[in-house]
C-alpha positions as MATLAB code, in Angstrom:
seq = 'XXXXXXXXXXXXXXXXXXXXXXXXXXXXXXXXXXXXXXXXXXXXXXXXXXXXXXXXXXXXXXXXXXXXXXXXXXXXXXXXXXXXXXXXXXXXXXXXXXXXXXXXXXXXXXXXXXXXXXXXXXXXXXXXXXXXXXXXXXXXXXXXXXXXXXXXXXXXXXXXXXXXXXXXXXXXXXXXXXXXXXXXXXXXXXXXXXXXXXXXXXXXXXXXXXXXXXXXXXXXXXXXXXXXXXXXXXXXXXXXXXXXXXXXXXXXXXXXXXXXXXXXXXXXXXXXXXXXXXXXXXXXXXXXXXXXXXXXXXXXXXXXXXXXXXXXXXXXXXXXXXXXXXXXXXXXXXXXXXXXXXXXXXXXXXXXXXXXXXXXXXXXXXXXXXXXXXXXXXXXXXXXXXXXXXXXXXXXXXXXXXXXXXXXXXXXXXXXXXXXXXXXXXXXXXXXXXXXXXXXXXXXXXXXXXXXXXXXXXXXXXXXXXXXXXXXXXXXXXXXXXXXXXXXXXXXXXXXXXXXXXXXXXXXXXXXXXXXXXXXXXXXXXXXXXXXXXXXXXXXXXXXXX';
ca = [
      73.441  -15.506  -19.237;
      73.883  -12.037  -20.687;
      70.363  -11.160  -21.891;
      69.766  -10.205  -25.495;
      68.074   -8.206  -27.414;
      66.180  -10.271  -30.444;
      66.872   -9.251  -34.073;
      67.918  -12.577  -35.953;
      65.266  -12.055  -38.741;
      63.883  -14.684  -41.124;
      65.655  -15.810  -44.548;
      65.460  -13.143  -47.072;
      62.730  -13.993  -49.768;
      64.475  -12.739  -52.727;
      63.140  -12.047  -56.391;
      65.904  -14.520  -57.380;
      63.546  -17.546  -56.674;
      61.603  -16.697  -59.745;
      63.797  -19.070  -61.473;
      63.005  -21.694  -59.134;
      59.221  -20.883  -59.880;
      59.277  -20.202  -63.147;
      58.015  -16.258  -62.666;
      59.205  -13.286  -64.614;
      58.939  -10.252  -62.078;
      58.928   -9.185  -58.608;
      56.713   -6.700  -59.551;
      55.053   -4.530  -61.962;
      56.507   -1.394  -63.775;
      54.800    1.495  -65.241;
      55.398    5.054  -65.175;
      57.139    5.631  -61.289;
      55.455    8.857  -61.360;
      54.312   11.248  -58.268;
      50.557    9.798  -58.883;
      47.351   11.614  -57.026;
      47.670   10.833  -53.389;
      43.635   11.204  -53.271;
      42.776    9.097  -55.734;
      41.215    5.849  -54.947;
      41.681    2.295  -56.774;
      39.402   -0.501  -57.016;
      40.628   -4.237  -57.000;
      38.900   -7.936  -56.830;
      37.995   -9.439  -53.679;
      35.998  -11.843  -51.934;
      33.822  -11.938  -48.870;
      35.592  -13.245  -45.936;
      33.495  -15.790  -44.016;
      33.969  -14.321  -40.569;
      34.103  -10.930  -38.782;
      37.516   -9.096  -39.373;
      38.606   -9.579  -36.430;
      42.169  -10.337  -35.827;
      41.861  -13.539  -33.859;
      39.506  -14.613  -36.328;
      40.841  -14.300  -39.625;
      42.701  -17.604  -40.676;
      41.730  -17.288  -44.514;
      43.142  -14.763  -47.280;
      40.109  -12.418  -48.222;
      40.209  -11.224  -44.509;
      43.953  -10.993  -44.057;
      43.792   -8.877  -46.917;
      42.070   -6.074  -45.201;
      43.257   -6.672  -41.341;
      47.032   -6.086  -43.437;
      45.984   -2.912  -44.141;
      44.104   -1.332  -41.335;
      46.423   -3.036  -38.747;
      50.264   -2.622  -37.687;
      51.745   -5.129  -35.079;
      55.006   -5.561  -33.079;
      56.862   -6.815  -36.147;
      56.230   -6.371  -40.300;
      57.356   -8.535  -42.874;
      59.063   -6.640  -45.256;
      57.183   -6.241  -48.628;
      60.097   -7.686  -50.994;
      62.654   -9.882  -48.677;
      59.843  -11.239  -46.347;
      61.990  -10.411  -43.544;
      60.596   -9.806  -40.226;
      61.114   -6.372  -39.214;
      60.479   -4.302  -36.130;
      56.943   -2.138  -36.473;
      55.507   -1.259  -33.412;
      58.224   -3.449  -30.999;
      60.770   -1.087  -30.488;
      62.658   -3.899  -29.004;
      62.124   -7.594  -28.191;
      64.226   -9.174  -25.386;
      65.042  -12.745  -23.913;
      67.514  -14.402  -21.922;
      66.125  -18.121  -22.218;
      64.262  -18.396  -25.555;
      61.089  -18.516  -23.046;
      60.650  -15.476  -21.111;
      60.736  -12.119  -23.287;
      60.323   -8.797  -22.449;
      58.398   -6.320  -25.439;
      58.961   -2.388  -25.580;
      56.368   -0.942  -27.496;
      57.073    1.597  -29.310;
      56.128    5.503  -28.691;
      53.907    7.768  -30.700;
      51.683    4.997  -32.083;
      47.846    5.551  -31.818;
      44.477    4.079  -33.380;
      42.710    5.598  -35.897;
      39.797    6.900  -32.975;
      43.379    8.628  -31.713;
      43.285    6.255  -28.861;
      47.091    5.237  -27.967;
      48.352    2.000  -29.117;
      50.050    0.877  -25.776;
      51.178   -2.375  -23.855;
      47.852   -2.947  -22.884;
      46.473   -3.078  -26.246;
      48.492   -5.794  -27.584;
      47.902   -8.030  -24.161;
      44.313   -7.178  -23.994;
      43.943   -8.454  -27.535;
      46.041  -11.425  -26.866;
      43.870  -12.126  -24.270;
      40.573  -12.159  -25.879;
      41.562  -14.152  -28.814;
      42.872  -16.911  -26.777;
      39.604  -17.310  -24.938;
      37.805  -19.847  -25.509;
      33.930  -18.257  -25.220;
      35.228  -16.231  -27.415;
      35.448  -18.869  -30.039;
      38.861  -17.267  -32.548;
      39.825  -19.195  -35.264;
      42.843  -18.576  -34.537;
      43.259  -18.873  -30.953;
      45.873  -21.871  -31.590;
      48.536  -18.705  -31.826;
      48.916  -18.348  -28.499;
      48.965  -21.911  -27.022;
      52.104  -21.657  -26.542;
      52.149  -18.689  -24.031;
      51.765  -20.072  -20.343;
      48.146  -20.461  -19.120;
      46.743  -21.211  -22.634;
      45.061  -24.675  -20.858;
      43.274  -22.317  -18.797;
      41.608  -19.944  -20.706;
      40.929  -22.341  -24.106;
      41.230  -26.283  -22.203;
      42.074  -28.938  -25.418;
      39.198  -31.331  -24.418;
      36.392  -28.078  -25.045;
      35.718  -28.000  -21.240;
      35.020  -25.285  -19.249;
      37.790  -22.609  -19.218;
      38.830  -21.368  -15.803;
      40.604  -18.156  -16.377;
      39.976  -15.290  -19.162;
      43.417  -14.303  -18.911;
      46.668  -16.284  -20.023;
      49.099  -15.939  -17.100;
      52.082  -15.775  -19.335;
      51.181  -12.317  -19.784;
      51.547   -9.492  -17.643;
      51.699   -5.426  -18.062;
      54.696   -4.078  -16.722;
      54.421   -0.144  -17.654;
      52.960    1.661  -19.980;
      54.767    0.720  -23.053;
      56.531   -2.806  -21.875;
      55.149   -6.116  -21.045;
      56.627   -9.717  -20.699;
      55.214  -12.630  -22.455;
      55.982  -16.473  -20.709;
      56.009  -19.129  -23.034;
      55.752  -22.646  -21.608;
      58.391  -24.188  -23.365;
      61.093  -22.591  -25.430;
      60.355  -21.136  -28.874;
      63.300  -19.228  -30.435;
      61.696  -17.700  -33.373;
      58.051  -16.768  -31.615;
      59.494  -13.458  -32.703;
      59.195  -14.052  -35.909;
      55.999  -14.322  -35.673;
      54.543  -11.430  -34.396;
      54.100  -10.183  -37.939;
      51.352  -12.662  -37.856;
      47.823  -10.672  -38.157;
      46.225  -13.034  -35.041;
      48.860  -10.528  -32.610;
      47.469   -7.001  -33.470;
      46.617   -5.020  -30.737;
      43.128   -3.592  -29.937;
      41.118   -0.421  -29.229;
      39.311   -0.323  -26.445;
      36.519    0.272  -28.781;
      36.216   -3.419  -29.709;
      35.869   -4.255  -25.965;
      33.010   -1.892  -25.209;
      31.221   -1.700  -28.357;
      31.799   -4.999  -30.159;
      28.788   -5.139  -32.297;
      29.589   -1.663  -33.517;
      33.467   -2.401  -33.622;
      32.367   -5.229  -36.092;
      30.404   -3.202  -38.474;
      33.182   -0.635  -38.663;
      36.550   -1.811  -37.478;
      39.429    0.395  -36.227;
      42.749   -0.206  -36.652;
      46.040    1.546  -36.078;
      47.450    0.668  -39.464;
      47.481    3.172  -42.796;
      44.449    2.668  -43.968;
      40.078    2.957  -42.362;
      37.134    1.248  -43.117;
      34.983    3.767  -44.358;
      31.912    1.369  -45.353;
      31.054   -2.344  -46.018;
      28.606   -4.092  -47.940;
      28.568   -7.546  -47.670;
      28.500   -9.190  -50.903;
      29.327   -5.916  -52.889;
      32.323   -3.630  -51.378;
      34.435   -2.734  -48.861;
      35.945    0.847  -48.622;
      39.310    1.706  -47.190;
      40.372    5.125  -47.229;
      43.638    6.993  -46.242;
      44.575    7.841  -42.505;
      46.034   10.523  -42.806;
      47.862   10.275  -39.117;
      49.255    7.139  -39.587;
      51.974    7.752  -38.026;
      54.363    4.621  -39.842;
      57.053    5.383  -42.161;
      54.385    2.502  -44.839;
      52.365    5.746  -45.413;
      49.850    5.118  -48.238;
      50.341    6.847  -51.344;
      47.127    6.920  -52.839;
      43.459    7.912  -51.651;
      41.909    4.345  -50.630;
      41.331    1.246  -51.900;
      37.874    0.000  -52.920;
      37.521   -3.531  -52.754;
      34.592   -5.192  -54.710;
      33.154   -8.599  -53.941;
      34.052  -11.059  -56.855;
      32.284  -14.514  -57.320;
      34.095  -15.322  -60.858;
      37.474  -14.151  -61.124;
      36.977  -14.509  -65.067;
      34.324  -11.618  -64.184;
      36.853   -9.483  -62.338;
      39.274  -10.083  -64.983;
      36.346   -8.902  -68.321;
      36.008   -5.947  -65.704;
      39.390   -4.902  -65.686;
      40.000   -5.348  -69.641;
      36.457   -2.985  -70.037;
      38.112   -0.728  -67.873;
      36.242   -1.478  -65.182;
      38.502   -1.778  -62.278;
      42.117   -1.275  -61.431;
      43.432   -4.588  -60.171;
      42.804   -8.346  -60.256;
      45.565   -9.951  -57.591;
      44.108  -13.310  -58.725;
      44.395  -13.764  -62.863;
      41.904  -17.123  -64.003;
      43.793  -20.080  -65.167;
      41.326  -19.306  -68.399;
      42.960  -15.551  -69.112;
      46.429  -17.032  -68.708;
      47.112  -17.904  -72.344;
      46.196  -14.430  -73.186;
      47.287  -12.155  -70.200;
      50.500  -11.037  -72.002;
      48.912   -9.953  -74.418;
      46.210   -8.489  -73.086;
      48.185   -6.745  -70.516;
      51.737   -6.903  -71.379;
      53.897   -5.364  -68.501;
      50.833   -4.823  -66.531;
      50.825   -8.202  -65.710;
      53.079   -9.730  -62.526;
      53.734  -13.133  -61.633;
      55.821  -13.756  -58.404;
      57.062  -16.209  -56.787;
      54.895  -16.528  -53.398;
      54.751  -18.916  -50.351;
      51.540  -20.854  -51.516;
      50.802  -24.330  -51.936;
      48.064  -25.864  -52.762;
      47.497  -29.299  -51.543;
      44.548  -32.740  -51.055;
      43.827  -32.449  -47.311;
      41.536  -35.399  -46.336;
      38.667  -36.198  -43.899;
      40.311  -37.985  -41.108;
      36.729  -37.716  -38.810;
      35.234  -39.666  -41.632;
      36.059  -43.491  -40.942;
      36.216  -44.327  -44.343;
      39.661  -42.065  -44.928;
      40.798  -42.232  -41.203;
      41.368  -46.071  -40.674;
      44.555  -47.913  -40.615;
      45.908  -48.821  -44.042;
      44.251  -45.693  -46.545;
      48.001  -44.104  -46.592;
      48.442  -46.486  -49.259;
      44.932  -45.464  -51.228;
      46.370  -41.404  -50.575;
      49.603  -42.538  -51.740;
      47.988  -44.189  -54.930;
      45.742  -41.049  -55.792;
      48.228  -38.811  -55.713;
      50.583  -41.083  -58.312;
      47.571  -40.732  -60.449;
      47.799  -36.846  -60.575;
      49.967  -35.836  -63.471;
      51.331  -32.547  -61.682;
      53.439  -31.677  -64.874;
      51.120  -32.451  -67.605;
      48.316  -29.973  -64.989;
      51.177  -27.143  -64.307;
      52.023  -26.614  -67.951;
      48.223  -27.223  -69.495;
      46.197  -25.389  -67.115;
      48.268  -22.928  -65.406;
      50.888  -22.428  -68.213;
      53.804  -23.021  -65.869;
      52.385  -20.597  -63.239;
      52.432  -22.909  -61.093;
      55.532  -25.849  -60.113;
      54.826  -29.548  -59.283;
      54.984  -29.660  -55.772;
      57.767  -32.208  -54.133;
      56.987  -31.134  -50.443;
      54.612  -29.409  -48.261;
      55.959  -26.356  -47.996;
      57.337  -24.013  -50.400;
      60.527  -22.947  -52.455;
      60.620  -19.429  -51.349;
      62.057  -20.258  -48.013;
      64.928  -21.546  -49.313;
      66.848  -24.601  -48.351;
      68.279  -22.524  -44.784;
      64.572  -21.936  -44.848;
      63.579  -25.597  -44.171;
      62.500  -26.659  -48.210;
      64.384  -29.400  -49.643;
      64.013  -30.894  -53.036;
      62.385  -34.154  -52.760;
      60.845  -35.418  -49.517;
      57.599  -36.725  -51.148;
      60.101  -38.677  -53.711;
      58.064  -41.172  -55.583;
      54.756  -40.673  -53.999;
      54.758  -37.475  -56.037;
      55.893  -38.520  -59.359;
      52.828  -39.745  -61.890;
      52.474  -43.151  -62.286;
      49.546  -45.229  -63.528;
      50.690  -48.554  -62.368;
      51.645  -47.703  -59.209;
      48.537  -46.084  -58.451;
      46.613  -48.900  -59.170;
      48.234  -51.244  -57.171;
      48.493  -49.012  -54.150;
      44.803  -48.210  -54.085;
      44.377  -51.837  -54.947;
      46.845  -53.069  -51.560;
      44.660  -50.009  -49.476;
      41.572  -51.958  -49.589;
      40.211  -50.154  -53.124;
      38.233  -46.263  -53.266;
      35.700  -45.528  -50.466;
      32.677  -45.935  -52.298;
      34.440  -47.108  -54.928;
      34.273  -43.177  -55.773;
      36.374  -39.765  -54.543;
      34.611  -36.389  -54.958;
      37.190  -33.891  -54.617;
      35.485  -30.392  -52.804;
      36.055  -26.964  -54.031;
      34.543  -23.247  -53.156;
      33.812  -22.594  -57.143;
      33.630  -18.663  -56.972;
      37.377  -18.089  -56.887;
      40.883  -18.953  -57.557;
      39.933  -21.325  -60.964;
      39.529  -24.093  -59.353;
      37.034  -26.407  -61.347;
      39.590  -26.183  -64.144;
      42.429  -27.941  -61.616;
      39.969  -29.726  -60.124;
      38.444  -31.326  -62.822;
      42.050  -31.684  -64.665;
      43.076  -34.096  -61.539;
      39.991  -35.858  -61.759;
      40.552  -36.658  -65.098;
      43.880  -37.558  -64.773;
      42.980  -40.052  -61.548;
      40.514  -41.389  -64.197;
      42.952  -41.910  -66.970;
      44.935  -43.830  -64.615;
      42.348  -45.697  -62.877;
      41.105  -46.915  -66.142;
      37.628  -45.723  -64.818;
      35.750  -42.912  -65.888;
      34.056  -42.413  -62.168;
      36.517  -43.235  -60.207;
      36.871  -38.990  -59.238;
      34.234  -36.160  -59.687;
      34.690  -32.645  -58.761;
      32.139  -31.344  -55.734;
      31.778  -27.736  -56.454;
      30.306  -25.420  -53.738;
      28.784  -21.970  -54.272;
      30.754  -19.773  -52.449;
      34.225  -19.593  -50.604;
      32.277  -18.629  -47.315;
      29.441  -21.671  -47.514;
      33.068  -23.739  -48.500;
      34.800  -23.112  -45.117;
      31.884  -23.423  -43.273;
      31.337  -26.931  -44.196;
      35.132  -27.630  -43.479;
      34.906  -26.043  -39.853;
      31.702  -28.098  -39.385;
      33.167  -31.415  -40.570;
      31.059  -32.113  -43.282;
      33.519  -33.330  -45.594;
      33.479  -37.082  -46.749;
      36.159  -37.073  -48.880;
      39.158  -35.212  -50.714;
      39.041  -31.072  -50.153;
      40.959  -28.474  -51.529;
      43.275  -26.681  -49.398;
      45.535  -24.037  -50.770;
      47.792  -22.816  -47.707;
      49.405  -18.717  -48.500;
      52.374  -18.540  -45.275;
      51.163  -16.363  -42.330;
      54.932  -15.869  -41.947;
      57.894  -17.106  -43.367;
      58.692  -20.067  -41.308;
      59.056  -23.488  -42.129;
      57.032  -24.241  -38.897;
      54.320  -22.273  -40.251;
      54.105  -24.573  -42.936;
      53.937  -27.440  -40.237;
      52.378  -26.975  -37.820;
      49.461  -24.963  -38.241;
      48.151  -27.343  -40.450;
      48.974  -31.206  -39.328;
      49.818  -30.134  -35.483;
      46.892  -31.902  -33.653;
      43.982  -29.794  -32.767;
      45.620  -27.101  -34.513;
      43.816  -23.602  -36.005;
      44.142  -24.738  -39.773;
      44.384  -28.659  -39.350;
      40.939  -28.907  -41.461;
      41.220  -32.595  -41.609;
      41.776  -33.208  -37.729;
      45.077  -35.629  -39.379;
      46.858  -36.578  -35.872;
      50.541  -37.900  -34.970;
      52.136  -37.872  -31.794;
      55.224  -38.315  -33.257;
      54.849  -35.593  -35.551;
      53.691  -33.453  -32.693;
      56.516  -34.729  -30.971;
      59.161  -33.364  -33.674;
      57.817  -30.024  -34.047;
      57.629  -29.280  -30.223;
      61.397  -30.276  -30.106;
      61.768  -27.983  -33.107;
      60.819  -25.204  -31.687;
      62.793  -25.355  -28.440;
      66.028  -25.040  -30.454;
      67.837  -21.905  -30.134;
      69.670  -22.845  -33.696;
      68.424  -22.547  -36.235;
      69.907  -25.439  -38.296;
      69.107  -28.110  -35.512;
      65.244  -26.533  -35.497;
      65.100  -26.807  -39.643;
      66.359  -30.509  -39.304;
      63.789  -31.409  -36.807;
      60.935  -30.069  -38.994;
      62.229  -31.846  -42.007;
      61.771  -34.904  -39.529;
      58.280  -33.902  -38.890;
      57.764  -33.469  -42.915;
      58.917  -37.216  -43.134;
      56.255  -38.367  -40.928;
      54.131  -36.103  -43.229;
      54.805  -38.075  -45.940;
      54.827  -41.333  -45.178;
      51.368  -41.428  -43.766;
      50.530  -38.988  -46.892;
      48.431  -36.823  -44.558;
      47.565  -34.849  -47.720;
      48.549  -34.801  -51.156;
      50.896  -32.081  -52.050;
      49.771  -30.969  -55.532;
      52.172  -27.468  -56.900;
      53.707  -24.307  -55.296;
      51.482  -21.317  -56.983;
      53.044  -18.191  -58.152;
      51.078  -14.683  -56.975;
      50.133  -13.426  -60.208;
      48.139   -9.854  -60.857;
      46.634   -7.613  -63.413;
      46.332   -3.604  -63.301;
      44.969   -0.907  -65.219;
      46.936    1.928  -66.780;
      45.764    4.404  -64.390;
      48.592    2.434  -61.521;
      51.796    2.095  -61.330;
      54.323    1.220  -58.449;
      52.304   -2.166  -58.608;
      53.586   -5.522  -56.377;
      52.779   -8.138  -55.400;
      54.446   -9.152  -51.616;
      56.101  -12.986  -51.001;
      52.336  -13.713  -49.399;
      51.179  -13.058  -52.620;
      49.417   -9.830  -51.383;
      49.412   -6.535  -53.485;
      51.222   -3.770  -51.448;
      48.453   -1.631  -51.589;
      49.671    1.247  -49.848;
      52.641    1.949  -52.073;
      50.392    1.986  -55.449;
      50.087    5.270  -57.354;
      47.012    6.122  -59.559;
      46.918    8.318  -62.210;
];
């Protein structure tokens, strides 16, 4: 077979699916002036709960920052979403299973160390270790020797290299997966494949408190719990040069804060706006306000390590509680229509090539009282005859949702304490008690795309044992689907079989699908060139100030 060179990229995300979402920009507007390439902006942000590194990051305050110190093989293009060569200067199969990456020349590290083959393997390497313990190790399971170096049952690991890898010159090396995988490709976008200094191998502590990158922007300083500065490289040597000074992000623990700072004229950007501000944003901000259509959704994952949620016959009690959630009545009061009823689990802006469909969760999504009551009724009644839905209460408005759905369960149930909210502190004390298992019953679990892939949608988060499967759910026949997925070399036949997988999804109800979330953002008048990208990300590096 006549080997080829890979360049199929991912569906287009266009601004078009605003309609779909019910947003009213792409981006912001403002004055498209030169701006002060020195000066420096300060927006909202959160402490991520782990060290930036890029193994480790599975959660959206990090990926913030690793986006914008780091560069891989491929870049997903700020408005279609489409996968786009970076640092791979080409990407080459024969068999879907064995491909061969040219890096690209004239790339280098911030330090001035050069970005080579190497980098990207050695990095591969260390996050799919398992004494090294990376969140998101799960990325490269599929690359040959993955059982090795990370074994599923936690045993000892016998080799600290995956053998699918190998150098093979300066600027090349081959990657062998174990099975086929026609769009691994796509994913190298994905923040988990960055390559690495040698800096972070020799130094690691000091790597940590200072990381160094290769992308257009340094970490200048950090401060846990009050700011991290990122300044201007001014040798990036990417055509995504920054055009402004730095960014200074400042540790937020109420957005409704961030958002009185940035009306006081306090700070420059807010990429999250409160469900509370939204019935005055226009008018507070007028075209300084975006919401776009991004690939989020927010969904009820559930326990499945607790016995209570995890034996045989609770689909019917998850089915139940989510006919008691009155997605419209929640979208329209709460959110004013920035966000859309959810009807599957992954998200509109992939399109219907994409993998989303219309409808898959049919009824089970659709409020209705009676129904509820007599599925929760047939499932053997509420654990506890109570659910206490957990949230991280320092960002994203959640008690508002949260206690919204709990009074709509209520209203259905005909019992005033049938569902509570469970608020916890902070986002980082949150996801701590997820990867610990300490949940006992219904957690939040918003899910922003990595890439835009239906399988990403998938797999990642109901695949068993998998990086962001916080509930441990488990199907072999869902596992089943998605590994026959992503052998397929088309891309129809691949979308199908992950629609089958979404079926199994759905009628087990591994988690509730609640609404597909717009990005939404507020600036000052000192920016302009403002956006938001389909991962609901500002694009950072192409604001102006002044």
């Amino acid at each position: 077979m006549r080997g080829a060179t890979h360049a199929r990229p991912v569906r287009p995300v266009v601004c078009a699916m605003a309609l779909a979402l019910a947003a009213t920009a792409c981006g912001g507007g403002g004055s498209d002036g030169g701006g002060d390439t020195g000066a420096v902006l300060s927006s909202s942000w959160g402490d991520p709960p782990n060290p930036l590194e890029p193994a480790n990051t599975n959660e959206v305050q990090g990926g913030k920052v690793l986006s914008m110190i780091f560069r891989g093989l491929k870049q997903y293009d700020p408005k279609t979403g489409e996968a786009e060569d970076m640092l791979a200067e080409k990407i080459e199969t024969t068999d879907s299973t064995t491909y061969t990456i040219t890096v690209e020349d004239g790339w280098t590290f911030s330090n001035g160390e050069k970005v080579t083959a190497r980098s990207f393997v050695d990095a591969w390497n260390y996050g799919a270790s398992l004494k090294n313990n990376q969140r998101n190790a799960y990325f490269f399971e599929y690359i040959d020797g993955y059982d090795k170096t990370h074994p599923a049952d936690g045993g000892k690991q016998t080799a600290d290299t995956l053998s699918g890898l190998r150098v093979t010159g300066d600027r090349t090396f081959t990657v062998k997966l174990k099975q086929k995988f026609s769009s691994f490709p796509d994913t190298l976008g994905y923040n988990a494949y960055a390559p690495l200094p040698r800096a972070f191998f020799d130094d690691h502590d000091a790597w940590l408190k200072k990381p160094v990158g290769n992308g257009p922007y340094r970490v200048e300083s950090y401060t846990k719990g009050s700011q991290l500065s990122l300044r201007t490289w001014g040798a990036y040597p990417g055509e995504d040069k920054a055009r402004n000074g730095g960014v200074d992000l400042k540790v937020y623990t109420d957005s409704n804060t961030a958002y009185t700072d940035l009306m006081a004229g306090n700070l420059d950007l807010v990429d999250d706006v409160p469900a509370a501000q939204l019935k005055n944003v226009r008018s507070d901000l007028g075209d300084r306000y975006i919401n776009a259509p991004a690939g989020i959704i927010q969904t009820l994952a559930f326990p499945y390590y607790d016995q209570s949620w995890g034996k045989t016959g609770m689909e019917k009690v998850r089915q139940g509680l989510s006919r008691a959630i009155n997605r419209v009545q929640i979208t329209r009061t709460i959110f004013q229509n920035t966000r859309t009823p959810a009807v599957d689990w992954t998200s509109p802006v992939l399109g219907e090539e994409g993998g989303y469909r219309a409808g898959p969760c049919g009824d089970a999504c659709v409020y209705d009282a009676a129904a509820a009551k007599k599925l929760i009724k047939e499932g053997g009644g509420l654990p506890g005859g109570q659910v206490k839905i957990t949230y991280n209460a320092d960002t994203g408005s959640h008690r508002e949702w949260v206690d919204a759905v709990c009074n709509s369960i209520n209203n259905a149930l005909d019992d005033d304490n049938a569902c509570v909210g469970n608020p916890i502190g902070t986002f980082a004390d949150y996801r701590n008690r997820i990867t610990d298992r300490k949940m006992t019953g219904p957690f939040r679990a918003g899910w922003q795309m990595d890439y835009p892939l239906i399988q990403n949608f998938l797999q990642p988060l109901y695949y068993t044992d998998a990086s962001s499967n916080d509930g441990k759910w488990s199907s072999p026949e869902f596992d089943k689907l998605v590994d026959q997925a992503n052998a397929e070399n088309d891309a129809a036949r691949a979308v199908e079989k992950f629609r089958q997988a979404e079926e199994v999804l759905r009628d087990q109800m591994a988690a509730i699908p609640l609404w597909y979330q717009n990005g939404s953002a507020g600036y000052s008048p000192r920016l302009s060139n403002v956006a938001l990208n389909p991962f609901s990300v500002p694009v950072y590096d192409q604001i102006k100030v002044g």
